[in-house]
ROMIDREN-507571 format. One record per residue (C-alpha): x, y, z; residue number from 1; residue in one letter. Coordinates in pm, whole numbers, plus 50000, padded with zeros to 5 digits. Layout:
% ROMIDREN-507571
    east   north      up   seq   type
       X       Y       Z   NUM      a
...
END
This chain:
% ROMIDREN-507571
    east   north      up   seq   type
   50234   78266   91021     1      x
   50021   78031   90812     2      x
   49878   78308   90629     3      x
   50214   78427   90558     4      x
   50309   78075   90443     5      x
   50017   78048   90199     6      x
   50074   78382   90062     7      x
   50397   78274   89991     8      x
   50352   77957   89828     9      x
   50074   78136   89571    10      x
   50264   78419   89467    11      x
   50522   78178   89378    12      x
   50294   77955   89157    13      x
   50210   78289   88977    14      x
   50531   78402   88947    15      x
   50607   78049   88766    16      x
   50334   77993   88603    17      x
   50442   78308   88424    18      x
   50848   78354   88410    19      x
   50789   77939   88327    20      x
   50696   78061   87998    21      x
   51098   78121   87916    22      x
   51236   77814   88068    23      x
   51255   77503   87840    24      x
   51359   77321   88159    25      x
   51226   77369   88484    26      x
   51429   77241   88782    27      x
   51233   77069   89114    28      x
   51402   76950   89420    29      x
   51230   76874   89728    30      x
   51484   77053   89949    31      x
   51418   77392   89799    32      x
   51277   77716   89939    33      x
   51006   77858   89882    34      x
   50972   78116   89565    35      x
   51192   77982   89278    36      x
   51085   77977   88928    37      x
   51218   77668   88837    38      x
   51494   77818   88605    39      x
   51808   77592   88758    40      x
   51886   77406   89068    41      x
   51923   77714   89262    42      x
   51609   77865   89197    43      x
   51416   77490   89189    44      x
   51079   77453   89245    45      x
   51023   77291   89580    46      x
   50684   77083   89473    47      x
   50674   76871   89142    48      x
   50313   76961   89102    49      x
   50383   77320   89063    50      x
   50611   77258   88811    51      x
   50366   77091   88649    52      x
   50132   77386   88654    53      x
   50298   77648   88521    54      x
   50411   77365   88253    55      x
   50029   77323   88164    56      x
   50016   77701   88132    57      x
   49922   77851   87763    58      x
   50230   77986   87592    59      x
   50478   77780   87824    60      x
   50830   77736   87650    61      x
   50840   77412   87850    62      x
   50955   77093   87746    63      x
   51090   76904   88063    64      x
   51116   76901   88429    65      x
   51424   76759   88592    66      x
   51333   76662   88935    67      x
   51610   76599   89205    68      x
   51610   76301   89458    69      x
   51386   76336   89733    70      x
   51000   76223   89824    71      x
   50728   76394   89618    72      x
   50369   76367   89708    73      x
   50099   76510   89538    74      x
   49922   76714   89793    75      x
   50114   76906   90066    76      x
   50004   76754   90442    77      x
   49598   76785   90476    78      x
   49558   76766   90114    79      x
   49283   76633   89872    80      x
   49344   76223   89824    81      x
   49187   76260   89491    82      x
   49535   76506   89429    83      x
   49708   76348   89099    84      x
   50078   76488   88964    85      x
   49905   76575   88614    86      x
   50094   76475   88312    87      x
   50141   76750   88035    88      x
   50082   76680   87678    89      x
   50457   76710   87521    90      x
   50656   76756   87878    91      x
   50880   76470   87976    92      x
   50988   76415   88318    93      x
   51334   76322   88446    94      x
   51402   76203   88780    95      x
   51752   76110   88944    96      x
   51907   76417   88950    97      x
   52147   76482   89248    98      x
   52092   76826   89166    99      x
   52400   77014   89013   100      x
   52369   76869   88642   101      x
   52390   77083   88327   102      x
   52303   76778   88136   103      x
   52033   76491   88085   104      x
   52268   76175   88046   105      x
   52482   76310   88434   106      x
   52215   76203   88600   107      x
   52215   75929   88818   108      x
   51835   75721   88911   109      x
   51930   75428   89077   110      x
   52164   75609   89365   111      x
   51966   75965   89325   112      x
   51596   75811   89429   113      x
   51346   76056   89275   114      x
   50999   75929   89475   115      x
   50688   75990   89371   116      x
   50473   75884   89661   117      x
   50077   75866   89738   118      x
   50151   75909   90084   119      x
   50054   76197   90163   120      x
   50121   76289   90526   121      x
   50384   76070   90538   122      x
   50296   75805   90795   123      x
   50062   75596   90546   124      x
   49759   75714   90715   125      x
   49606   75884   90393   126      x
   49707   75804   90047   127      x
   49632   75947   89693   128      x
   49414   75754   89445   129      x
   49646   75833   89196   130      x
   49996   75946   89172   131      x
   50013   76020   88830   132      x
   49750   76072   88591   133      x
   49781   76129   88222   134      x
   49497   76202   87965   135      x
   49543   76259   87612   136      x
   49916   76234   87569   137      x
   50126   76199   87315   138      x
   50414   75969   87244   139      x
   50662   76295   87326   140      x
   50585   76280   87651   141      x
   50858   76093   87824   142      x
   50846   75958   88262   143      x
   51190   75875   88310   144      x
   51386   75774   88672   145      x
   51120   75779   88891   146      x
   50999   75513   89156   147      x
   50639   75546   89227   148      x
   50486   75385   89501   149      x
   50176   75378   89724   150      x
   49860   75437   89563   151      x
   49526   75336   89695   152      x
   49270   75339   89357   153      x
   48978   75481   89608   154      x
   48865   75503   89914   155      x
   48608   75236   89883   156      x
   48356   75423   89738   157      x
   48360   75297   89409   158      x
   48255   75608   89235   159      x
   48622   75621   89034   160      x
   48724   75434   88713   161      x
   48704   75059   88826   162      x
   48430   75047   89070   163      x
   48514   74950   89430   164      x
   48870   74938   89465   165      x
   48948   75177   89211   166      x
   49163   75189   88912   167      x
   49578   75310   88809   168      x
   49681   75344   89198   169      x
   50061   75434   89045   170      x
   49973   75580   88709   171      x
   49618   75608   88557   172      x
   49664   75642   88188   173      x
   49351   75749   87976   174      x
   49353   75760   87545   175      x
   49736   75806   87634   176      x
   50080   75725   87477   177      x
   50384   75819   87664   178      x
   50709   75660   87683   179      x
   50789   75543   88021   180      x
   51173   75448   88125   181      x
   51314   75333   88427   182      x
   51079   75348   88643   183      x
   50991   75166   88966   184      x
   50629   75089   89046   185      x
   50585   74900   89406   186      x
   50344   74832   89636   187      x
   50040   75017   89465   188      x
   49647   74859   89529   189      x
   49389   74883   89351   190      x
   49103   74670   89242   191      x
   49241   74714   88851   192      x
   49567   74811   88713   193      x
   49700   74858   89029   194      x
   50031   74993   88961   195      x
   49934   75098   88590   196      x
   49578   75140   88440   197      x
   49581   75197   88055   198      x
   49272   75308   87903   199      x
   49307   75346   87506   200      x
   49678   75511   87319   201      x
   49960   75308   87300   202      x
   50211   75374   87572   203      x
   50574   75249   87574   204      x
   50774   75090   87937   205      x
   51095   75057   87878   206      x
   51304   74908   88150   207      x
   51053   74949   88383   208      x
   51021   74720   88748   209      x
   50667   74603   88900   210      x
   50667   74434   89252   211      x
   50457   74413   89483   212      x
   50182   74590   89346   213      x
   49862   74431   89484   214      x
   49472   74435   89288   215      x
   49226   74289   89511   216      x
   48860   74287   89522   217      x
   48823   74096   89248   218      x
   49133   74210   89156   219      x
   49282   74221   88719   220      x
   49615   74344   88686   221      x
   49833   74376   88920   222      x
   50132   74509   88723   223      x
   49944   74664   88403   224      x
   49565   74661   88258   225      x
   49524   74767   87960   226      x
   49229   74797   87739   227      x
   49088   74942   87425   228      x
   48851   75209   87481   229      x
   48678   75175   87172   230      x
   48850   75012   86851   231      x
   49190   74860   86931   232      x
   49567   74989   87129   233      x
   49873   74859   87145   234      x
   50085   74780   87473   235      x
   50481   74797   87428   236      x
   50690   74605   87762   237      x
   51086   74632   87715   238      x
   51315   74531   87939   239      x
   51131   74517   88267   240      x
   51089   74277   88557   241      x
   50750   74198   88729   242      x
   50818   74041   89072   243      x
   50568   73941   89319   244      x
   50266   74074   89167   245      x
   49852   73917   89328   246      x
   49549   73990   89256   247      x
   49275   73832   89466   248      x
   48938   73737   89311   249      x
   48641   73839   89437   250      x
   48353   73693   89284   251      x
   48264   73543   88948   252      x
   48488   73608   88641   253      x
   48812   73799   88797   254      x
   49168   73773   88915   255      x
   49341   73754   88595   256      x
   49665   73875   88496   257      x
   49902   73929   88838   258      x
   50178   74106   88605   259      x
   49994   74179   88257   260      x
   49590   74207   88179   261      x
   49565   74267   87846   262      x
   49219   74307   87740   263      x
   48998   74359   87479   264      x
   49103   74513   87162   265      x
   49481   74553   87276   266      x
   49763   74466   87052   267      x
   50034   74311   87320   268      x
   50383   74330   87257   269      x
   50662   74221   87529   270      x
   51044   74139   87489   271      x
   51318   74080   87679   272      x
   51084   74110   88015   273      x
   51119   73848   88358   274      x
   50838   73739   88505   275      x
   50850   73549   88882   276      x
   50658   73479   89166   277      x
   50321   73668   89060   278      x
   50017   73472   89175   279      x
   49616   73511   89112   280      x
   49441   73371   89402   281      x
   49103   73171   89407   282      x
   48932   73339   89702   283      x
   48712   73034   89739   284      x
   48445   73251   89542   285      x
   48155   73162   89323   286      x
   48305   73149   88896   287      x
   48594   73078   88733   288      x
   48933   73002   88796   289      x
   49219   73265   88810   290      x
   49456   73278   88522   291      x
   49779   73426   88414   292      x
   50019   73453   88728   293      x
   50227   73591   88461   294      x
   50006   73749   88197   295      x
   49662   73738   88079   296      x
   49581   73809   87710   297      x
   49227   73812   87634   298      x
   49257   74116   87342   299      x
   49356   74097   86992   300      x
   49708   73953   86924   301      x
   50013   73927   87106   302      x
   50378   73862   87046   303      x
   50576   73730   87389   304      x
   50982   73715   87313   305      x
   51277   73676   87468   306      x
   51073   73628   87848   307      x
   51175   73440   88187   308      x
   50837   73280   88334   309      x
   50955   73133   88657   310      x
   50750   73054   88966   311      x
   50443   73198   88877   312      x
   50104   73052   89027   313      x
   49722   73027   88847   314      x
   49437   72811   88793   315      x
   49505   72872   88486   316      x
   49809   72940   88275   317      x
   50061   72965   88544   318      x
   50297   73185   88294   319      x
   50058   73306   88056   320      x
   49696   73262   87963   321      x
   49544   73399   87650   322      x
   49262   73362   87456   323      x
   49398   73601   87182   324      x
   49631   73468   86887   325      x
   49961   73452   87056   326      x
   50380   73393   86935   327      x
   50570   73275   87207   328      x
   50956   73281   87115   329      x
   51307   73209   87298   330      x
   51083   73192   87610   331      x
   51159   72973   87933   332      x
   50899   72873   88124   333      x
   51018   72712   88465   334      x
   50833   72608   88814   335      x
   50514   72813   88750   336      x
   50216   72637   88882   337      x
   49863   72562   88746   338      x
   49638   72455   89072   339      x
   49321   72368   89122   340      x
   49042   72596   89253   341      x
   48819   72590   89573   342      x
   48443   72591   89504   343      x
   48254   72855   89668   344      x
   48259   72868   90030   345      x
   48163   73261   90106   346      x
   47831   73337   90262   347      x
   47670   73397   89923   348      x
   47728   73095   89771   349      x
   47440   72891   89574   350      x
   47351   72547   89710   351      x
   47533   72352   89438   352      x
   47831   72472   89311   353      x
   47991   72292   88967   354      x
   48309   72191   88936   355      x
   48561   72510   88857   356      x
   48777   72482   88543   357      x
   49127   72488   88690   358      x
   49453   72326   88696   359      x
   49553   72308   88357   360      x
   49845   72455   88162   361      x
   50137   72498   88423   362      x
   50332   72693   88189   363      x
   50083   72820   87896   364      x
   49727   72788   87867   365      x
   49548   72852   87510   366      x
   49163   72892   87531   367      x
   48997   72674   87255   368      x
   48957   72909   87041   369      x
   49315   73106   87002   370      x
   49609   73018   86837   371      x
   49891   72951   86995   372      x
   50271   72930   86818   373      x
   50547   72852   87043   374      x
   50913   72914   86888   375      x
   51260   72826   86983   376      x
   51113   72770   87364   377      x
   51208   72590   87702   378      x
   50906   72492   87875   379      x
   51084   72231   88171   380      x
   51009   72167   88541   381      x
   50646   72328   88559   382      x
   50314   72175   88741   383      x
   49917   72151   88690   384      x
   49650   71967   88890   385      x
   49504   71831   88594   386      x
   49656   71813   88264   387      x
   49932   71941   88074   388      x
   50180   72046   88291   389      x
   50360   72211   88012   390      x
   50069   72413   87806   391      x
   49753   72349   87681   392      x
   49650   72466   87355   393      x
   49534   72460   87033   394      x
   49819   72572   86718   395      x
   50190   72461   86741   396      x
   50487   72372   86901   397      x
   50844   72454   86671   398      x
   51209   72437   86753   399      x
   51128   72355   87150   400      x
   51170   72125   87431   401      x
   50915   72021   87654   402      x
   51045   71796   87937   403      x
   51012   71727   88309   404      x
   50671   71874   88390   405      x
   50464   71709   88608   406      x
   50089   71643   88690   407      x
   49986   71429   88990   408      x
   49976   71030   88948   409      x
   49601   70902   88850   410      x
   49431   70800   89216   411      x
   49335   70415   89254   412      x
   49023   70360   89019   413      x
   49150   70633   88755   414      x
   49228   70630   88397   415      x
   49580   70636   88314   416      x
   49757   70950   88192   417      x
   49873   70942   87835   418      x
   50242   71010   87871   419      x
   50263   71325   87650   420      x
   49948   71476   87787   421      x
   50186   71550   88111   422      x
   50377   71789   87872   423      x
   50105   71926   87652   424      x
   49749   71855   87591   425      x
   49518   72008   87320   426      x
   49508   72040   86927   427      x
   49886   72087   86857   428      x
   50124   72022   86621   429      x
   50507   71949   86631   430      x
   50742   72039   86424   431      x
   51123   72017   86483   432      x
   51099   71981   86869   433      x
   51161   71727   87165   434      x
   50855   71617   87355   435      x
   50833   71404   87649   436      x
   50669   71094   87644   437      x
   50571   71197   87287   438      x
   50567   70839   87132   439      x
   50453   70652   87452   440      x
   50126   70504   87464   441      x
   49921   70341   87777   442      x
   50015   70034   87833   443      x
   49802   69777   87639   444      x
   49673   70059   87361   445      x
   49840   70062   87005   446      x
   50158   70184   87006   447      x
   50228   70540   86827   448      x
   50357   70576   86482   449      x
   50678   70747   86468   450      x
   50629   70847   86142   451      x
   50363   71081   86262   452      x
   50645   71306   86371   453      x
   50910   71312   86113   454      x
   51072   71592   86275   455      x
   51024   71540   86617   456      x
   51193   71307   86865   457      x
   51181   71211   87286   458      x
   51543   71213   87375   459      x
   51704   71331   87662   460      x
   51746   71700   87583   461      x
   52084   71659   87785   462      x
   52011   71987   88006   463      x
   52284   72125   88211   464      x
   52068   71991   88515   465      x
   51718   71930   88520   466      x
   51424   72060   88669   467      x
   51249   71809   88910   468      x
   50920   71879   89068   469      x
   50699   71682   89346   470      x
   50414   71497   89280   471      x
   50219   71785   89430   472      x
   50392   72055   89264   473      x
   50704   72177   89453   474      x
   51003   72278   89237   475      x
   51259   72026   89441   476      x
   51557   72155   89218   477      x
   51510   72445   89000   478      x
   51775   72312   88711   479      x
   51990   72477   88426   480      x
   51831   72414   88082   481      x
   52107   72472   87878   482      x
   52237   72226   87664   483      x
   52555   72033   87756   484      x
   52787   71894   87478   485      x
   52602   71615   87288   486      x
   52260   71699   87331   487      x
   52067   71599   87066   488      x
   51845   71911   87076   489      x
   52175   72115   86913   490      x
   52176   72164   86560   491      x
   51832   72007   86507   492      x
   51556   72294   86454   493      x
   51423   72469   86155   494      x
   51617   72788   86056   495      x
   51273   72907   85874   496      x
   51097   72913   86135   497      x
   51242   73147   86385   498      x
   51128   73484   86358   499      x
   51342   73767   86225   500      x
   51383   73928   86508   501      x
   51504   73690   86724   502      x
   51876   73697   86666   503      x
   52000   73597   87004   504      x
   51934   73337   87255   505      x
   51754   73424   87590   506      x
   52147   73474   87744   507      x
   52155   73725   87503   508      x
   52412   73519   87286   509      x
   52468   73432   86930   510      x
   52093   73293   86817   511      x
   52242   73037   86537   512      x
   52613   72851   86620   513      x
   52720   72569   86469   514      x
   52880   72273   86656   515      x
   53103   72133   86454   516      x
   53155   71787   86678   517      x
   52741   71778   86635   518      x
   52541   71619   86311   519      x
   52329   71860   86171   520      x
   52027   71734   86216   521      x
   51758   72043   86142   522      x
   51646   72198   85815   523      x
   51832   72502   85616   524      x
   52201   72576   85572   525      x
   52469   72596   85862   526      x
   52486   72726   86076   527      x
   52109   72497   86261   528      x
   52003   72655   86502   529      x
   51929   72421   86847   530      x
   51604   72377   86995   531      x
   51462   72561   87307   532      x
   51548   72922   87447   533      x
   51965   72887   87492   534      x
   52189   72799   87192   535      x
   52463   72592   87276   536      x
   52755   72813   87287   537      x
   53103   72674   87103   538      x
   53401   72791   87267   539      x
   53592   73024   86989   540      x
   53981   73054   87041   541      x
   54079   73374   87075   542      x
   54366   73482   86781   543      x
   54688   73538   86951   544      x
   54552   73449   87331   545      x
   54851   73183   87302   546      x
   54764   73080   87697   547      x
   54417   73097   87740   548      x
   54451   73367   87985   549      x
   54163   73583   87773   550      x
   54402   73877   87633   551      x
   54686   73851   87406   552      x
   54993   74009   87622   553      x
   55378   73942   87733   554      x
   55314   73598   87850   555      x
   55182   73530   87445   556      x
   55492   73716   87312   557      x
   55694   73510   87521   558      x
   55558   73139   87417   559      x
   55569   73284   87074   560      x
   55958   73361   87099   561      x
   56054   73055   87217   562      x
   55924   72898   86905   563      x
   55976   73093   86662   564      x
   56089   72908   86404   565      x
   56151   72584   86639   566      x
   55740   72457   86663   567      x
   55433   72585   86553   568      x
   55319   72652   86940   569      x
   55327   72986   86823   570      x
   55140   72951   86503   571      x
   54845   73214   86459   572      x
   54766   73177   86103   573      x
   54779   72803   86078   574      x
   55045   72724   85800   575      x
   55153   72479   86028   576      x
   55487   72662   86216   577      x
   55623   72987   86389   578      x
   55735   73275   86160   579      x
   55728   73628   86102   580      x
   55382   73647   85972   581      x
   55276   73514   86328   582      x
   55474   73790   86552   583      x
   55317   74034   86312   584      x
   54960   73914   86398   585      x
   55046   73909   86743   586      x
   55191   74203   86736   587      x
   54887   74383   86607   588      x
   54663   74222   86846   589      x
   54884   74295   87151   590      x
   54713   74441   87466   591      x
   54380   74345   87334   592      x
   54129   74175   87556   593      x
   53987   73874   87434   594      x
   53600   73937   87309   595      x
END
């Protein structure tokens, strides 16, 4: 019977390896028999990796596989671990198919779960290294609708990319640049990159999740690493979440970067993406301190927009660390947590051990020699052992609020904190932003010139609510940092300085709205836009919504009858009273929702 079996299942990878050839589109569903060539849903493919074979064959006609919910592993029970699904050069992969579609866009990968799993007998007991691997692709190779979960990197042996602990436990990407969409990476380990790995090309995630994914032994990257092979790469993150991403160092200079590493020679790029609760942990080893809960930058240049860091947890750099020339814009940075490290304790440890940089830079962290630019940014309620709750670093701060962080009171015997060194320590400059504590000075030292910050200012921002944190670093109330009516943070920025892409607030909303019961206070024409990541929203009545009930309908008709001609209640086009020029604007705006 087995023999039977395996005869079977090779005369059907012949058969599509060859009829494959013919098929632009190959179909896979895990429920299949055995023998189809792929062409449609009743003659699918039942394992992804064959599909994937007779894709890779010379002369194949084809350009995607379409793969129907179910759990895919890369090896059939008693397989090889080191079994990969292999990526083809110019074949895109859709997942979340329920299996009956005729088209792409019917497909649905959220309730029809397309799994890519390393598990390969099922029970956890022996898992792939990798579960996908790419080499040498192209940006027209597109992963789309797939959730991809337990990898292992290696079996311990170390003989893989990464040393011990392995390397891409979800997706190992080498001199590769595919376009990956919706796609769920979770609980993954490996000692590097443990959901992705990116070595060289310049891949794309678009609306992509992270979480849980785990890099331990002296552990980098616990959501993506990336690095340059030789010469530099670029690293695209749209629209994705990173959630509860560790790594765990080892010993000496690791666990960086729980849900980016980006290292050397990579050109980072990341917008609209939410960072929370990913932590590097000090594992009382022998070096330096963790950094980047959220990200770590150490490669060429890097441009952070439109990003949530909340919660995250470092030595250094809570939310981000980076010792590459950074642009931080319309960020908020909120509860993430800069601690200090344990000296070495393991069994290996020298007799004296110095004291381990750590516990600076709650929210940011700049090495010395970056630069640093933050823009239009809310950096409120965050926590460091040391020094500058807020960020540390060396360039500037423009159009943002820095308020409420915290670092622990100075013990009996210690030098007083300078007030705005709680915010932000290091070589920076302010322009157009509100800075707490920024002209306070230790009691019985000079007092600060004002005039050294024309633009700036240390008013109650006038938040919503505002963070609060303990004296040892617990978020006690997380806050709402928008602006309420007031604040003298609206209308006060510099319109030149916000970059030209950022056109909306971190809501998504309207980037520049004037308030016209607010002073304009900022530089450049009206509309000013506000400092920090939200723009205060004015409310904007809505034409012929006579009620407020948010669409013009019979009740607006109504009111508008009754004074028609008596009042101007019904007056849409402000000359003062009711008339036919009003129930004609009504009239054409009837049954509309309000926008």
């Amino acid at each position: 019977m087995k023999m039977f079996i395996k005869a079977a299942v090779c005369l059907s990878l012949a058969f599509s390896a060859t009829s494959a050839r013919a098929f632009p589109v190959l179909h896979v569903d895990a429920s299949a028999g055995i023998g189809g060539d792929g062409s449609s849903w009743e003659a699918a493919m039942a394992r992804l990796e064959w599909a994937l074979d007779a894709a890779a064959q010379p002369g194949s006609d084809v350009t995607e596989i379409w793969v129907a919910a179910g759990s895919y592993a890369p090896a059939e029970s008693g397989g090889d671990v080191t079994s990969s699904f292999v990526l083809v050069d110019g074949v895109s992969l859709y997942g979340g198919f329920a299996g009956w579609e005729t088209q792409r866009d019917q497909r649905d990968p959220v309730t029809n779960v397309s799994l890519l799993t390393g598990d390969i007998e099922g029970d956890g007991s022996r898992l792939s290294f990798h579960v996908l691997i790419g080499n040498d692709l192209s940006s027209a190779t597109v992963i789309d609708g797939f959730t991809v979960t337990l990898g292992i990197g290696d079996d311990g042996s170390g003989a893989g990319i990464g040393g011990v602990g392995g390397a891409g436990a979800g997706m190992l990407l080498i001199n590769s640049s595919p376009v990956i969409n919706n796609c769920y990476f979770h609980d993954n380990k490996a000692r590097i990159g443990s959901a992705v790995y990116v070595q060289g090309g310049d891949p794309v995630f678009n609306n992509c999740n992270f979480e849980h994914n785990w890099s331990a032994r002296s552990g980098e990257g616990g959501g993506i690493y990336a690095i340059a092979e030789t010469g530099s790469m670029s690293l695209t993150v749209n629209d994705s979440v990173f959630l509860f991403n560790a790594v765990t160092q080892g010993h000496y200079a690791t666990g960086h970067g729980a849900g980016i590493y980006s290292g050397t020679g990579v050109n980072l790029n990341v917008t609209d993406t939410y960072f929370e609760g990913n932590f590097t942990w000090h594992n009382n080893s022998f070096g330096n301190g963790t950094t980047g809960g959220g990200i770590t930058h150490l490669g060429d240049s890097a441009v952070i927009t439109n990003c949530d860091f909340i919660e995250n947890y470092s030595n250094l750099g809570a939310g981000i660390y980076t010792a590459g020339d950074m642009t931080i814009a319309d960020c908020r940075f909120r509860g993430n947590k800069a601690v200090h490290a344990v000296t070495c304790a393991g069994f290996d440890c020298p007799g004296e051990v110095p004291d381990i940089t750590s516990g600076y830079g709650g929210g940011v962290f700049g090495y010395i020699y970056s630069n640093v630019n933050i823009i239009n940014s809310t950096i409120a309620g965050n926590w460091s052992a040391k020094r500058g709750g807020g960020a540390v670093l060396t360039g500037t701060i423009t159009n943002s609020i820095l308020w409420a962080n915290r670092v622990p009171s100075p013990l009996p015997g210690e030098d007083p904190i300078l007030p705005v060194r709680i915010q932000v320590e290091g070589a920076v400059e302010f322009f157009y932003s509100d800075i707490e504590g920024l002209l306070q000075t230790i009691p019985g030292e000079d007092p600060i010139n004002p005039d050294d910050f024309p633009t700036d200012f240390e008013l109650d921002p006038m938040f919503v609510e505002t963070p609060q944190v303990s004296e040892l670093g617990g978020l006690i109330a997380a806050g709402d940092v928008h602006l309420l009516p007031g604040s003298p943070c609206i209308d006060a920025g510099d319109n030149t300085a916000v970059p030209a892409n950022v056109t909306h607030d971190l809501d998504g909303l309207q980037r520049f709205v004037d308030d016209p019961d607010t002073a304009d206070t900022g530089n450049g024409s009206a509309p000013i836009v506000d400092l920090g990541s939200f723009e205060f929203q004015v409310d904007t009545p809505c034409t012929g919504d006579l009620n407020n009930d948010g669409s013009v309908d019979q009740a607006d008709l109504g009111i508008l009858l009754a004074a028609y001609q008596n009042n101007d209640s019904g007056d849409i086009d402000g000359d003062g009273d009711t008339d036919q020029a009003d129930l004609g604007a009504l009239l054409a705006l009837y049954g509309n929702p309000c926008n």
